[in-house]
N, C-alpha and C positions, 0 to 999 in steps of 0.2 A: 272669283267665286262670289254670288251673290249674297249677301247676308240675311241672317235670321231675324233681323230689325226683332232682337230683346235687346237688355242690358247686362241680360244672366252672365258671367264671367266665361260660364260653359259655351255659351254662343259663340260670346265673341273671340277666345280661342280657338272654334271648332271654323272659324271662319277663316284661320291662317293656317288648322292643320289640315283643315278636310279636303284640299286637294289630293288628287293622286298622285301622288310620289314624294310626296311630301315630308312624311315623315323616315322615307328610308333618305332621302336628302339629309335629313340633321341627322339620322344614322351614322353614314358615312362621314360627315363632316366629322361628330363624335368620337369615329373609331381613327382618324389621323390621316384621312384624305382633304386637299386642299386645291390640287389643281383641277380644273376643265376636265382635264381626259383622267386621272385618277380615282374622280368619282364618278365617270362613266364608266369605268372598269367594275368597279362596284353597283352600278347601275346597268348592266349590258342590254337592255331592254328602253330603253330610255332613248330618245329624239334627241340630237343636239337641242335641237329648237325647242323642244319641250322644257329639257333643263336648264335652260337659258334664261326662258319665261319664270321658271320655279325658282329660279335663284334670285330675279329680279321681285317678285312678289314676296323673298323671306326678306331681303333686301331693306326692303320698305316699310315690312312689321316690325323690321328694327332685330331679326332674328341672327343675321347673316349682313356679314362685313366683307368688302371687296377692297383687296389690296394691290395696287399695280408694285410690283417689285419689277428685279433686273434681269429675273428668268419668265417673266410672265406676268398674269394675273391669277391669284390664290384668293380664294375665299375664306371665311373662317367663324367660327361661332360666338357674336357678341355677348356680354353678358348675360340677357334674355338666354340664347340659344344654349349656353353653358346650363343654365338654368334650366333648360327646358331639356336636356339631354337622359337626364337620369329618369326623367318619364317616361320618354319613349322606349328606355332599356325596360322600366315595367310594363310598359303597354307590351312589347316582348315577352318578360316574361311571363303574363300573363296569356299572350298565344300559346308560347310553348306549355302550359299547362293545358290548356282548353281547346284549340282549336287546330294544333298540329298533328293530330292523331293519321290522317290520310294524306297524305303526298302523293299528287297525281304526275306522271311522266313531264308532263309540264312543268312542274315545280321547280323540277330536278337540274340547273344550270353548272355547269363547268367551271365556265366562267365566273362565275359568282363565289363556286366552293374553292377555287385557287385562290382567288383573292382574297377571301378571307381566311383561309388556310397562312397565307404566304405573308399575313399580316400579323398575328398570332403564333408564327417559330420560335422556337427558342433560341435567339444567335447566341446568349450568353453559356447554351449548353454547347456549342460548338467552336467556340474559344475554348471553354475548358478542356475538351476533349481532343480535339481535333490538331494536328502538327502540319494541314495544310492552309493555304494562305485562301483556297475555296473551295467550298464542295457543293457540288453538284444532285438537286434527287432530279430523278424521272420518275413521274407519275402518266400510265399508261392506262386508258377506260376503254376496258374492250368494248361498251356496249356505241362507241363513235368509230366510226373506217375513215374517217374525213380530217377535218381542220382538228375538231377539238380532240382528239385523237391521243397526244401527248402533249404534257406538260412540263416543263421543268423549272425547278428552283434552285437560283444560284444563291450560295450564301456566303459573303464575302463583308470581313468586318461586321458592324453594324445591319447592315444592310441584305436585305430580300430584294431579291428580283422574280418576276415570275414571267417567264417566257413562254410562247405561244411556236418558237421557233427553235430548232435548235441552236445553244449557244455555240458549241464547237468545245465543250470542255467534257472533260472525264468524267463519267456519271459516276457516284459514291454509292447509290443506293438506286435500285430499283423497284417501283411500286406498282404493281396490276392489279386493277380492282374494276370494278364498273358505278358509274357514280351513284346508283340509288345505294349500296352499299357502304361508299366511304363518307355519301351524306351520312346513312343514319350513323355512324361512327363518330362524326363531326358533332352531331347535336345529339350526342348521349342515347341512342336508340338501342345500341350495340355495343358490345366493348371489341378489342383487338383482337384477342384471342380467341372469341365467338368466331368472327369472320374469317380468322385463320384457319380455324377448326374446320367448319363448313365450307374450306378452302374460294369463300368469293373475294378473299385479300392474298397473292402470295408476292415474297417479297425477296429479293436477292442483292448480294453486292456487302457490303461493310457490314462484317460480325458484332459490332459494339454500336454501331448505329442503327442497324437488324435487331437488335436485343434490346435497345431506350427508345425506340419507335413514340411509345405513347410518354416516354418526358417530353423530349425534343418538339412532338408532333403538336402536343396539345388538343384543344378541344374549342368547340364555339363556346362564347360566353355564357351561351343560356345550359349548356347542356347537362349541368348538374341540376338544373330544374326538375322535379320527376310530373309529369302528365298525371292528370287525374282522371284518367281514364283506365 
């Protein structure tokens, strides 16, 4: 990126975030992605070669650390980037106050809202609860016939998976909805019950996991933010 040849602080900041994609890059990095194809899940829009380029230019701001380990190469947020993380969460919130108010069918990715969905579970409400060693949702968006069509989440220990395929395990709960609905549910638009009312969420399968839907499920970060609109 060209720079603003000042010396204002602003500038020269604006010279390492004003790329595009920039700042959902230390997003991700942020919310506990680390590999190449991790934070293109989080990124689904995004060029290898573009993020390649973005990683090498945070690289060199000194934002972002590249670490060869023995499953790969992981990236990770230097001091700077640590640093610079809780900005980006107010540059956030201050979207979601101001400038989220229209979501156009564009906006509205699958891909995006599983992954951050499936990042944000509760596993420690499914130790406590749960007497199987995994359970399985399926999340079903009638407004896709195609790929993105079903989703599911395995949750097993620790650990979220979010599959694009079926795993071949017993589904515990089942979710129908269509995604401009479980977005606005996601970032605080809507509550559960609304959309159940209005039947655009119905839901089947495990009575106690049916019923703590919105513990387990959670919510995006920003979504107790309220709009000022």
């Amino acid at each position: 990126m060209k720079g603003y040849g000042q010396f204002c602080p602003i500038a020269k900041a604006s010279e390492v975030l004003g790329e595009r994609w920039t700042n959902l890059i230390i997003r991700e990095l942020g919310s506990g992605s680390e590999s190449f194809n991790a934070l293109r899940r989080g990124l689904p829009l995004i060029s290898p070669s573009l993020l390649s380029t973005r990683l090498k230019s945070l690289e060199r701001a000194g934002v972002v650390q590249r670490d060869e380990t023995d499953q790969g190469v992981n990236y990770r947020l230097t001091r700077s980037g640590k640093e610079l993380f809780p900005i980006i969460l107010e540059l956030g919130a201050w979207g979601h106050r101001w400038v989220r108010s229209n979501m156009s069918q564009e906006d509205l990715d699958p891909s995006l809202l599983m992954w951050d969905i499936h990042r944000n579970v509760d596993v420690d409400y499914f130790k406590r609860i749960s007497n199987k060693d995994r359970n399985v949702l399926l999340f079903e968006f009638t407004d896709y016939q195609t790929r993105y069509h079903r989703w599911w989440l395995v949750i097993q220990d620790d650990d979220v998976d979010v599959c694009l395929k079926d795993p071949g395990f017993e589904v515990d709960l089942h979710i129908i909805t269509d995604t401009r609905t479980l977005t606005h549910y996601w970032m605080g638009d809507i509550s559960m019950a609304k959309a159940k009312q209005e039947k655009h969420i119905t839901i089947d399968g495990d009575t106690t996991l049916k019923k703590d839907i919105t513990t387990w499920l959670g919510r995006n970060y920003f979504a107790t933010i309220e709009s000022a609109s």
